[in-house]
Every structure is written in structure tokens, then in C-alpha cells.
N, C-alpha and C positions, 0 to 999 in steps of 0.2 A: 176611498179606494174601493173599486168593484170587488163583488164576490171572487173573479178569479184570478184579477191579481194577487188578494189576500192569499188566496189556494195556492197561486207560484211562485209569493214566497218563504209559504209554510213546507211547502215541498220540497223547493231548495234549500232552507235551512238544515231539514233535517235526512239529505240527501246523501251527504257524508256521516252520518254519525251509525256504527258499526253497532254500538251499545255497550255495555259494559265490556270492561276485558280484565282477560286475567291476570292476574302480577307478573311481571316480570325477574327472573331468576337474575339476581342480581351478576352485573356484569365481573369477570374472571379476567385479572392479571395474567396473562403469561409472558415468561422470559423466553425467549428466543433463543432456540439453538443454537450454539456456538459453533463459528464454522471454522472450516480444517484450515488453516493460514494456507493460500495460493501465491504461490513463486511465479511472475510472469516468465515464460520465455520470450528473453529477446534473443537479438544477434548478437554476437560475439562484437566484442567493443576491446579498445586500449583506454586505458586511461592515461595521459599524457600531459599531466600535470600534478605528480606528487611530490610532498616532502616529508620523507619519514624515515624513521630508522629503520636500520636494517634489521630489527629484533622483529619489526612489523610486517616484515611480506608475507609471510605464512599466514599471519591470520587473516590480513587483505583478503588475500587470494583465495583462502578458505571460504571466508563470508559472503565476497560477491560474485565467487564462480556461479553460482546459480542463476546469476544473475545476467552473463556475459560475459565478466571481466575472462579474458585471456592473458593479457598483457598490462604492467604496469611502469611507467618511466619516470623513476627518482629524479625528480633535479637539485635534491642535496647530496649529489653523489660524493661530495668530498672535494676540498678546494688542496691537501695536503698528504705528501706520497704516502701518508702514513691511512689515511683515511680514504684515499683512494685504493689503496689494497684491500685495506678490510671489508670496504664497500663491494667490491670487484668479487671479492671470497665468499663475502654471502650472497651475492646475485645469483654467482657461478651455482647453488645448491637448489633453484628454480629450474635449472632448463632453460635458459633463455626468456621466459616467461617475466627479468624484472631484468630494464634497460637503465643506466648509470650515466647522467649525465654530469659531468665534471668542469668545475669552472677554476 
């Protein structure tokens, strides 16, 4: 090997080497801010396919108005005059807001 090959690649060896360094501050955990829970807005939607008691539309309607829910349409409205009143008596305390379908 000639003299200045030797020379390029003693040069390039030590071409990256910066020289000692200093410690590094050992790396830190951090936990992540907690973020605020986000409600999308959507559009106003129906749901048109429930089955639930009538003791449950209030909280339906509670939980997913933020959601969209405007309207919801029981299709266990009651198959029995007896259950179809009662069913009819709690809608009627929505507004129109819980539709009773009856079989």
C-alpha cells in the first residue's frame, strides 16, 4: 500500500470520531397529558331500530343526544292493549322524540 493510500485511510477512519463525550443525562419517563374526552359533532340521526323498555328512553336520549340521537323508534312497542297503553304513556313524556311501533 502506498504512502497515501495509507494516509486516506487513516484520515477517513478517524474522520467521524468527534472524541470523547460527555454522559448522557439518563433518559426521563413522561406520562402524557390527559386529554379532555371530545364529543364528535354529527348530524342529527334517528335510530330506527330499538328494543327496550320504556323505563330506558330518558337515559338513551340523555347519553346519545351529544351525539345526534334526536329520535328513537321502539319496535317492542307492545303486541297487548295493555302494553300498548303503557308504552304509548311513556313515549307521550318525550315530545315525540320516542316513535312505538306495535305488532
Amino acid at each position: 500500500m502506498s504512502g497515501r493510500a495509507l494516509l486516506l485511510v487513516v484520515i477517513t477512519a478517524f474522520a467521524g470520531c468527534d472524541g470523547p463525550k460527555a454522559p448522557r443525562e439518563p433518559a426521563r419517563m413522561t406520562t402524557p397529558k390527559a386529554a379532555e374526552p371530545q364529543i364528535p359533532t354529527r348530524r342529527p340521526f334517528i335510530d330506527t331500530h330499538v328494543h327496550m323498555n320504556a323505563r330506558a328512553y330518558g337515559v338513551l336520549l340523555e347519553q346519545l343526544e351529544p351525539l345526534g340521537l334526536r329520535r328513537i323508534i321502539n319496535l317492542s312497542g307492545g303486541s297487548s292493549a295493555e302494553a300498548r297503553a303503557e308504552n304509548i304513556a311513556d313515549a307521550d313524556k318525550f315530545g315525540g322524540r320516542v316513535l312505538l311501533f306495535h305488532n
